[in-house]
DRENVOTOR-416184 format. One line per 8 residues: number of its first residue (from 1); their letters; for each residue x, z, y of C-alpha. Coordinates in steps of 0.02 Angstrom, whole numbers, plus 32768, in hexadecimal, padded with zeros to 4 digits. Layout:
# DRENVOTOR-416184
NUM	a	X Z Y  ...
This chain:
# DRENVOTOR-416184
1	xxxxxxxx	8000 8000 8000  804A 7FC6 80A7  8000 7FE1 815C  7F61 8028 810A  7F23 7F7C 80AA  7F20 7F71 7FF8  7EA7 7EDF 7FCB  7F02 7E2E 7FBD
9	xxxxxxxx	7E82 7DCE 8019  7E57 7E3F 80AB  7F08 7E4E 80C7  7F1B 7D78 80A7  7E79 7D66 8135  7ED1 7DE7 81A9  7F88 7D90 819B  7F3B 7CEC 81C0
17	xxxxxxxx	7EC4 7D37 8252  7F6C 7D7D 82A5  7FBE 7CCD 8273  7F2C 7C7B 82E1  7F3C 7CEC 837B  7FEC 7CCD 8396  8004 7C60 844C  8009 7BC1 83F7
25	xxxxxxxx	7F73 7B40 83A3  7F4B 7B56 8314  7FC2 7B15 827F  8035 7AEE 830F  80D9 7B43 82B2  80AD 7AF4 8213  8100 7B3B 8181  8150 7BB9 81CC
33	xxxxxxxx	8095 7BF1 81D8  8091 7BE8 8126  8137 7C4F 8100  80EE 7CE1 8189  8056 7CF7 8119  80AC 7CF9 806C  8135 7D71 80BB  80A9 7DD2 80EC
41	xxxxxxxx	804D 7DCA 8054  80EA 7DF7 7FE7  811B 7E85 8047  8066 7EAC 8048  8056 7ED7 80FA  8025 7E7D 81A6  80D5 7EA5 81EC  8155 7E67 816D
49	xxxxxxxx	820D 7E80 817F  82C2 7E42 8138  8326 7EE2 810E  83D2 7ECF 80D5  83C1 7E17 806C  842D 7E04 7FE5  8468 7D60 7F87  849E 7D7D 7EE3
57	xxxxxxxx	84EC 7CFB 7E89  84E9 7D24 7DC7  856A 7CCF 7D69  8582 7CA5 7CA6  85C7 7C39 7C34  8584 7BAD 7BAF  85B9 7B97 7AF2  855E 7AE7 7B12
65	xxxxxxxx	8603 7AB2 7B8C  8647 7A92 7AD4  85DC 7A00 7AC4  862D 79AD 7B72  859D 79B5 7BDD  85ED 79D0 7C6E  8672 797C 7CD9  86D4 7A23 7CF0
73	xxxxxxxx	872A 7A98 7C6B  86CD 7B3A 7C41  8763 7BA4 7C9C  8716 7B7A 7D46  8698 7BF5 7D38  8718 7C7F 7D50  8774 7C2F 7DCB  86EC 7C17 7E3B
81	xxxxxxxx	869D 7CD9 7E25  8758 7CF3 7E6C  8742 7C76 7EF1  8692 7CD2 7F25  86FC 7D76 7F21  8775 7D39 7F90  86FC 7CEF 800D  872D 7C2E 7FED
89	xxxxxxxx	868B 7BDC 7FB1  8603 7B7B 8000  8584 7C14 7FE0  860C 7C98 8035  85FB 7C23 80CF  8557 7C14 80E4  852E 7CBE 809F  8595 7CF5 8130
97	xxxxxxxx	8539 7C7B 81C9  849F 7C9D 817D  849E 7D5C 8181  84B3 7D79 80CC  84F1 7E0B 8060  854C 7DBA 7FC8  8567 7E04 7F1A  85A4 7DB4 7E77
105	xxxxxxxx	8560 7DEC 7DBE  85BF 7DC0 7D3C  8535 7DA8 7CC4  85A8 7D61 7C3D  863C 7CFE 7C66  86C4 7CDC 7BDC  8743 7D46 7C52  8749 7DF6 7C7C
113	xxxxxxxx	8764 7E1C 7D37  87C5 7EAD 7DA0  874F 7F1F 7E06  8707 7ECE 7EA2  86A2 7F0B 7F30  8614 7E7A 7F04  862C 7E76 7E6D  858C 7EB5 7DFA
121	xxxxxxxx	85D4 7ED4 7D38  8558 7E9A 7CB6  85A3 7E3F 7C4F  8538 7E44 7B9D  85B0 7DC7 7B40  8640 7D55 7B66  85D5 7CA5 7B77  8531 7C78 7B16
129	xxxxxxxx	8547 7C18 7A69  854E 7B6B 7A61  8495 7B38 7A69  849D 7A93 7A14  84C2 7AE9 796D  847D 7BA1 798F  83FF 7C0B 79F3  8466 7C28 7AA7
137	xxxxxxxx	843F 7CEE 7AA5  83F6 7D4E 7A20  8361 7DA4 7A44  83AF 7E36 7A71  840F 7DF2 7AF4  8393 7D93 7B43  8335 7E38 7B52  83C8 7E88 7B9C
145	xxxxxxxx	83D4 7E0C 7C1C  8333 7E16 7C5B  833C 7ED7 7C68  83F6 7EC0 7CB1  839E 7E61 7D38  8312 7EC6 7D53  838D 7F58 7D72  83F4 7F00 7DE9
153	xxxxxxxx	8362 7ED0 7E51  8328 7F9C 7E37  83BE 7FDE 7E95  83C9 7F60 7F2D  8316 7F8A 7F35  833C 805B 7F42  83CD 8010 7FC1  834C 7FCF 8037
161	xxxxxxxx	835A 7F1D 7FF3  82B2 7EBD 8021  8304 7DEC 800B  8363 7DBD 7F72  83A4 7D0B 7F73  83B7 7CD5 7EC5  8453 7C66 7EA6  84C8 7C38 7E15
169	xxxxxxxx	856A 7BE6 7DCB  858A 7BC7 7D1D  85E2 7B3C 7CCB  855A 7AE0 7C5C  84CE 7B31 7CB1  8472 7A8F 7CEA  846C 7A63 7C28  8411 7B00 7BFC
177	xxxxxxxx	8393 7AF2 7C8E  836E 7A3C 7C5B  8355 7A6D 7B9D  82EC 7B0F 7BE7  828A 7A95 7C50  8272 7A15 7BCE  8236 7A8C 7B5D  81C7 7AF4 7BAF
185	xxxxxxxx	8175 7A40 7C22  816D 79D5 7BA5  8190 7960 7C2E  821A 78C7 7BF2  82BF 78E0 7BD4  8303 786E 7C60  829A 78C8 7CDA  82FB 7965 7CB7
193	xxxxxxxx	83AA 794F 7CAD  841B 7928 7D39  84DD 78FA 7D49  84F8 79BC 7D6F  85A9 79AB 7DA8  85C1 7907 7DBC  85B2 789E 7D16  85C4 77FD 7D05
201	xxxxxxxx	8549 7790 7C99  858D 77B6 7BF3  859D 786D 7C0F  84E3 786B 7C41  84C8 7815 7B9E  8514 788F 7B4E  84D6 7931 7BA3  8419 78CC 7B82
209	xxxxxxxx	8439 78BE 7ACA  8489 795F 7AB8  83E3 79C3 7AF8  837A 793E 7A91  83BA 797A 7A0F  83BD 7A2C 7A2E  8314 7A26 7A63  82E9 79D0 79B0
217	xxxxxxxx	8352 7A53 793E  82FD 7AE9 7982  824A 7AB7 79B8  8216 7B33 7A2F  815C 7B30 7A56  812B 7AFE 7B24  80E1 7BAD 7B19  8178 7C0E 7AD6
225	xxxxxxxx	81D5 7C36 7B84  823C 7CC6 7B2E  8262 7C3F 7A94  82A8 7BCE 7B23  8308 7C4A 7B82  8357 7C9B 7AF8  8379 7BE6 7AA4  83A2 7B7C 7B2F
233	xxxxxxxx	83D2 7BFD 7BB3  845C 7C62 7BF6  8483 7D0D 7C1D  847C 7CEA 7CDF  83C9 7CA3 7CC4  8392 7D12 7C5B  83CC 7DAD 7CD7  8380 7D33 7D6D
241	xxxxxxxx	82CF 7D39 7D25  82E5 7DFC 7D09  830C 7E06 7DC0  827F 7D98 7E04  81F6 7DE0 7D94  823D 7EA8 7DD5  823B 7E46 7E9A  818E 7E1C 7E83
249	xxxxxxxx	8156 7EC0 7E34  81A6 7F33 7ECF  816E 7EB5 7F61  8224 7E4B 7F71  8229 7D9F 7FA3  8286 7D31 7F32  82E3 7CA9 7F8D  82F7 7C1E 7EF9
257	xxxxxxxx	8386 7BAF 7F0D  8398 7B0D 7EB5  8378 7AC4 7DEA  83BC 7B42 7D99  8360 7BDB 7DF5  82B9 7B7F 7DF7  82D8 7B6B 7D36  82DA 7C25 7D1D
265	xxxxxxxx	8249 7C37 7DA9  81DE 7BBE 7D20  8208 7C3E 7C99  81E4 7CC9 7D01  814A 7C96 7D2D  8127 7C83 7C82  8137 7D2B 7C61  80DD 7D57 7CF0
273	xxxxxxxx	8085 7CDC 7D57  8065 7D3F 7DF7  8136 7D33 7E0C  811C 7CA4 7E6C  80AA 7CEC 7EFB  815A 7D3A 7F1B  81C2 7CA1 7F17  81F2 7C3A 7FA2
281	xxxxxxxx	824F 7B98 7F69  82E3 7B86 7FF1  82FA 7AC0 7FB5  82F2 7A29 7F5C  8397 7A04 7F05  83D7 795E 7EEF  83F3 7992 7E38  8361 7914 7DBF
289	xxxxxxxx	8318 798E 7D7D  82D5 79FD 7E23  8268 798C 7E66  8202 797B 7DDA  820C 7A3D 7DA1  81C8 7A67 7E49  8138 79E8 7E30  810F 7A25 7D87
297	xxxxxxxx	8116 7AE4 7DDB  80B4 7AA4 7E81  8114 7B05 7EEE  8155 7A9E 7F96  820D 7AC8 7FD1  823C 7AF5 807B  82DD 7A7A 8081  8308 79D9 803D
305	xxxxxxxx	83BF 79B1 806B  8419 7966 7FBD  845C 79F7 7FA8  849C 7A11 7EEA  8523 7A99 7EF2  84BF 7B27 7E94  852D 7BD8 7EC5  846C 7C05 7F3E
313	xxxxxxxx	84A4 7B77 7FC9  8404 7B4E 7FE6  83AB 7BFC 7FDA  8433 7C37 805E  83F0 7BBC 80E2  8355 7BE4 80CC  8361 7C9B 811F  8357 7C4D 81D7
321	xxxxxxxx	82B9 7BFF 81B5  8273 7CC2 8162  82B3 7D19 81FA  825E 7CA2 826F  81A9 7CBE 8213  81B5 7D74 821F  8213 7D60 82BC  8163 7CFD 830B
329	xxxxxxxx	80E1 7D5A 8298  812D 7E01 82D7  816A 7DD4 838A  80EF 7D4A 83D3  8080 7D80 844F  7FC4 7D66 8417  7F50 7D01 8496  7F00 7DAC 84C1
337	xxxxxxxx	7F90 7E22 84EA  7FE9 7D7D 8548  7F4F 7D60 85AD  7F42 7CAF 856A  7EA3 7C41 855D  7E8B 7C16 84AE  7E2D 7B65 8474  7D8B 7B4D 84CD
């Protein structure tokens, strides 16, 4: 219960009534209109706020790299957690111009790491199993990452935390989302895998008949979301559902950055379908698969820019446009206390 209103839709009419007083016609902001009322109606209050946002980038490795799905060698999983640690990559830049907090989980990278100030230790196994002859996690596991997650998104929450950017980085990640996608959509194969980092036409070939044939050895039902995760998945996605399904239960926004977050925002919502009431979807990615995932989801992104880096890029730019809804739903004068004529 937040400023006294507990009902979803009186506190939907009364967002939307404040939304329509503001000195301005009406629609006139467009969807910045639209990201005011859903901050307002996560946060469950007329006066939403951004305390202390956080982008977490959760990081693991693939057993499927062994099948040469991607361009780059498994090791550059690790090497890049130590870029993000020492404030080199793309998402420590615009973390930092965007007004980010930045932390690093080590969900379950083949490499064990020295203490770090951002770095979050959860490491459940050194890389998931090779997918294309075994299960990627065992149940177990995949259990374990959800509740890792969930934990993770427990104590930034008791820290004040109210924005969590979701973000990744994982050699061989794009090849579990597309066989997660695949499986759960039912939507073709082409339409869900991409070049990831940069394949050329026979290494998409490959990476396509690869997850074909994945897909046909272990023949996970379109229902089975857990079957999928724990098949397909990895420990970073697994531990990103967790996180988004505790985000939605205590109020959080989730931020959802590119393919591979919106992947484990599908199974997520699987599990529980009101986890999307708490997403917003920062962009499109120029990775295949997005475009169509977001379709299937119906969910419209706030950015389309090619972007196709993964690491939360895209979530991270999307914190302006968050501050500047609450910043107008909070801070704009209504026609009334401004003395303005409204629409005759």
């Amino acid at each position: 219960m937040m400023n006294g209103i507990t009902e979803p839709q009186k506190l939907r009419e009364n967002l939307l009534r404040k939304i329509d007083h503001k000195t301005k016609p009406l629609g006139a902001l467009g969807k910045l209109e639209e990201l005011a009322l859903k901050m307002g109606v996560i946060q469950r209050s007329l006066s939403p706020t951004i305390q202390s946002p956080t982008l977490i980038v959760f990081a693991g490795d693939h057993g499927v790299t062994e099948e040469k799905v991607s361009s780059y060698p498994k090791e550059v999983t690790a090497q890049m957690v130590y870029n993000f640690l020492g404030g080199g990559a793309a998402i420590n830049v615009l973390a930092k111009v965007n007004g980010w907090e930045l932390k690093v989980v080590d969900a379950g990278v083949d490499h064990d790491f020295p203490d770090h100030a951002q770095l979050i230790r959860r490491k459940i196994r050194l890389g998931t199993r090779n997918f294309a002859q075994d299960p990627a996690m065992t149940r177990e596991e995949c259990e374990e990452g959800l509740e890792k997650g969930a934990a993770i998104i427990r104590d930034l929450h008791d820290q004040g935390v109210n924005v969590i950017g979701f973000g990744e980085m994982g050699i061989g990640n794009t090849t579990a989302a597309a066989a997660i996608m695949a499986s759960l959509t039912d939507l073709p194969l082409e339409q869900c895998v991409g070049r990831g980092t940069g394949l050329d036409d026979i290494g998409l070939a490959r990476k396509q008949k690869v997850i074909r044939l994945a897909l046909d050895k272990h023949k996970i039902s379109t229902c089975d979301e857990f079957g999928a995760l724990q098949t397909f998945g990895g420990y970073e996605i697994a531990m990103m559902c967790g996180g988004m399904i505790e985000c939605a239960h205590r109020g959080m926004a989730v931020v959802v950055d590119g393919f591979i977050v919106s992947t484990a925002a599908l199974v997520a919502s699987r599990m529980e379908p009101e986890i999307l009431d708490a997403c917003i979807f920062a962009h499109q990615s120029g990775e295949m698969g997005h475009e169509h995932l977001l379709a299937f989801m119906n969910v419209q992104p706030l950015l389309n820019l090619g972007l196709r880096l993964g690491e939360g890029s895209g979530a991270a730019l999307a914190l302006p446009l968050l501050k500047s809804a609450v910043g107008f739903l909070n801070d704009m004068a209504s026609f009334e206390s401004a003395g303005v004529s409204g629409k005759i």
